[in-house]
N, C-alpha and C positions, 0 to 999 in steps of 0.2 A: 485553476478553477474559474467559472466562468457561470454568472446567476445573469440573468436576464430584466431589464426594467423597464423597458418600452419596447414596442416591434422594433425601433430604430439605434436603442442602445441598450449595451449589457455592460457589468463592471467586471473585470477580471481580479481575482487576486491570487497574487504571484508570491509563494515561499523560497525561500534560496538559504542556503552558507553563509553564516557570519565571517566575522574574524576567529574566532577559535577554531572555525573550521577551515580557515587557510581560503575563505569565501568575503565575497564583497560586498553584499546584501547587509540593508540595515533591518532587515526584519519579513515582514508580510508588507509589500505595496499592493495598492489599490488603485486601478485603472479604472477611466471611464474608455469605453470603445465605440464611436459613434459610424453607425455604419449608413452608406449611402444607399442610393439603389440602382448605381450605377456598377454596385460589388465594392465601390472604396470605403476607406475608413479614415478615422481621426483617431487616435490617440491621446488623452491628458492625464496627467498624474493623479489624484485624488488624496491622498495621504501614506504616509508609510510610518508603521507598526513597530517600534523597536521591537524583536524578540530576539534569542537569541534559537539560530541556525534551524528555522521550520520548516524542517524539509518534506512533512508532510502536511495537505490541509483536508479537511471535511468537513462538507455544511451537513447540519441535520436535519431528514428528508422534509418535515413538516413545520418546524420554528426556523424564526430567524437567526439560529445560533449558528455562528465556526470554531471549531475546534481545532489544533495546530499541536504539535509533536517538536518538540525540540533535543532536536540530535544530539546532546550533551552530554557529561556525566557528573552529576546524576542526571537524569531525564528530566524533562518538565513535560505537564501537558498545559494546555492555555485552554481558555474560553471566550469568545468574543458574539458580542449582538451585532448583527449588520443590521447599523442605519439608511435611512434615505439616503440616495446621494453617493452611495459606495463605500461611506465611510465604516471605522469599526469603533466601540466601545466593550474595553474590556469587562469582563466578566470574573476574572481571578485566572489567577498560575497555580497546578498545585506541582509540588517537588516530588519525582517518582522515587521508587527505592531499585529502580534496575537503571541501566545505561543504554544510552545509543538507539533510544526508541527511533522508528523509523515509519512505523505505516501504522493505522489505526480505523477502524470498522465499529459503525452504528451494529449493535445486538436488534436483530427484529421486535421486540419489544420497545423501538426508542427510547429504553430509560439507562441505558449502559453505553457506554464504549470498553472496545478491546484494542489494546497497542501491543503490535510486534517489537520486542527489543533484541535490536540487533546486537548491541553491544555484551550483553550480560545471556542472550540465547535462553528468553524470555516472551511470555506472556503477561499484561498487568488488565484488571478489569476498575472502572472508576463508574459509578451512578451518575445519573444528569439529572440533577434536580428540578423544580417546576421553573424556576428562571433563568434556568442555563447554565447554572454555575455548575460546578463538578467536588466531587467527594474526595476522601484521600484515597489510596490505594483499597479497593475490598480485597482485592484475591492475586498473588504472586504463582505462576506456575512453571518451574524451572523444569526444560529440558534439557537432556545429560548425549552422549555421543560426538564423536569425531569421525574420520575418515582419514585414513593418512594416504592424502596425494598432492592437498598442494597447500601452502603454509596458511591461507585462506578457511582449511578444515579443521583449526587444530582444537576447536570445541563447537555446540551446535550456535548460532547464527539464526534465528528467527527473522524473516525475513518480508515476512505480507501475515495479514492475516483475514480472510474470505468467508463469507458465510455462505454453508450450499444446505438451506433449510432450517433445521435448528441446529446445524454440527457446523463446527467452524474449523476451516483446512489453513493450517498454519508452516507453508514451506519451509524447510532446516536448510538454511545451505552446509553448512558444517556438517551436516549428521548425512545428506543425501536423502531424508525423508518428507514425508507429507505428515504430519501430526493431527490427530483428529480429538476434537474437544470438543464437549458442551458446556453451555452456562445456568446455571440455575437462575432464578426469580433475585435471589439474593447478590447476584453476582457473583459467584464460586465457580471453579473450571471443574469438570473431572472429566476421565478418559472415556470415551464413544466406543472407539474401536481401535485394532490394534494400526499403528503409523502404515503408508503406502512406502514401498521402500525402493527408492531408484539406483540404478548400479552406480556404482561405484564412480567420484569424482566428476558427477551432472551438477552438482551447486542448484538445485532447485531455486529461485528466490522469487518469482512473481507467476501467477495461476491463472486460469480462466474458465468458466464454465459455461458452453455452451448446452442447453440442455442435459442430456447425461454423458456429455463426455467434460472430460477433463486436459485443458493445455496446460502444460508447465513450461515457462521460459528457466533453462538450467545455464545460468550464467558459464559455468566452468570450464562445461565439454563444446559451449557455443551449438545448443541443439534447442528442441520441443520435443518434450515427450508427451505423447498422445494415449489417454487411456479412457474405459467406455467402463459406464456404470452398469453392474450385473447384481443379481437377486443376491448373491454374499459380497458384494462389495464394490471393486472394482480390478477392472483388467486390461494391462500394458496391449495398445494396441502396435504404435509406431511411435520410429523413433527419426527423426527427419534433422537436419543442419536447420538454422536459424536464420543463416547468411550464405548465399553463395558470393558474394563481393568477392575480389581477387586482391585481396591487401596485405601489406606485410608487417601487419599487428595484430593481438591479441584480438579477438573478438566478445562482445559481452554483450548477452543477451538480458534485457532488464524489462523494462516496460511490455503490456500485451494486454489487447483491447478486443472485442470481436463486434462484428457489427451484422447482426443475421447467423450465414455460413460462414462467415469471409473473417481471416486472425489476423492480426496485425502484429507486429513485435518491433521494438524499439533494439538497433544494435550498438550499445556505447565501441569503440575502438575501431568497427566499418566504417561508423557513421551513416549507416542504413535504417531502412524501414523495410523488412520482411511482410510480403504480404502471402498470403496462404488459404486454399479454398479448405473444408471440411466437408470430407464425405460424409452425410447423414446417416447412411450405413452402413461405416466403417466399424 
């Protein structure tokens, strides 16, 4: 993540793997990045953050808050103010009641967050109060399903969670679906409509919405699957590789960005970057 402080410098901070995660990271660092203009840069440290394994971060779009997901069990979620200077002061930790949070998204109202937990194949919604700090759990929403094809399925696996309007698309990698949720004023989930459901041993885990289509990176089968928003829902367009690399490992499709037409996807086991145009009227 990457905030900006002058034309000429930005702070980076950077989540990673603790020790319990078999990771080296002492928490969230915080870089200053001074950039030239001749294109070079400087790098300096600023501080680093004990937490334990933030594997995911989010600043909120309009205060100066970050919030931080701690890959653990139980979960933690964190809150932090960015000061002048790069630094962070905390805000409070609260203790989640699922496992293995992984990804987490501001509700368009700015007063909630929602975290994907990967561990427990989970939803949790927490309030953000007027100084940043956060609530305890409001609302737990357990999804149920497997897929028996690779030991990876053997329950669902929530894996991102995206807002496209007031409905929030929460990829299952375990389950092979797209789950569709709303949240109330209160912070409560309930069901939109019924899951988008991808064949069989795709691992949906991270999504992209370019106007009305839909990209899913499906870790499992090493694809994209491509679908187009229609008056009842939506509809499976293509279905395309992720990698054509010539390597002899597993392939895993994780990360996926889009910039305009243009998809981008991250391949953990290539070690690629997939890059992909989008028909607009496909």
């Amino acid at each position: 993540m990457v905030t900006r402080a002058t034309s000429t410098t930005v702070h980076a901070l950077i989540g990673g793997y603790t020790a319990e995660m078999d990771g080296s990271a002492v928490g969230i660092d915080s870089l200053t990045v001074t950039l030239d203009d001749d294109g070079g840069g400087r790098t300096s440290e600023v501080m680093s953050t004990p937490v334990s394994s933030p594997s995911y971060l989010l600043r909120h779009p309009s205060e100066p808050w970050l919030f931080a997901v701690s890959e653990t069990e139980p979960g933690a979620l964190s809150s932090y103010r960015l000061e002048e200077g790069g630094t962070l002061a905390s805000l409070g930790t609260v203790t989640m009641t699922a496992d293995g949070p992984c990804h987490l998204a501001m509700a368009p109202d700015g007063e909630h967050l929602v975290v994907a937990n990967y561990g427990s194949g989970s939803v949790s919604s927490f309030a953000v109060r007027p100084d940043g700090s956060l609530s305890t759990t409001l609302d737990l929403w357990q999804f149920t399903g497997s897929v028996p094809v690779t030991d990876r399925q053997d329950a669902s696996h929530a894996h991102q969670v995206v807002w496209d309007r007031d409905e929030l698309l929460v990829p299952d990698l375990g389950s092979d679906r797209i789950h569709r949720l709303t949240l109330t004023a209160s912070g409560v989930f309930a069901v939109s409509a019924p899951p988008l459901q991808l064949p069989d041993g795709t691992g949906p885990r991270h999504l992209l919405l370019l106007d009305d289509h839909l990209v899913v990176a499906c870790e499992l089968s090493a694809q994209l699957w491509l679908a187009r928003r229609t008056a009842s829902g939506w509809e499976s367009v293509q279905t395309i590789a992720a990698s054509t690399a010539p390597v002899d490992v597993p392939i895993y499709p994780s990360a996926i960005v889009g910039s305009g037409s243009r998809v981008f996807v991250a391949n953990r086991g290539a070690g690629t970057v997939g890059v992909f145009d989008l028909d607009p009227g496909a």
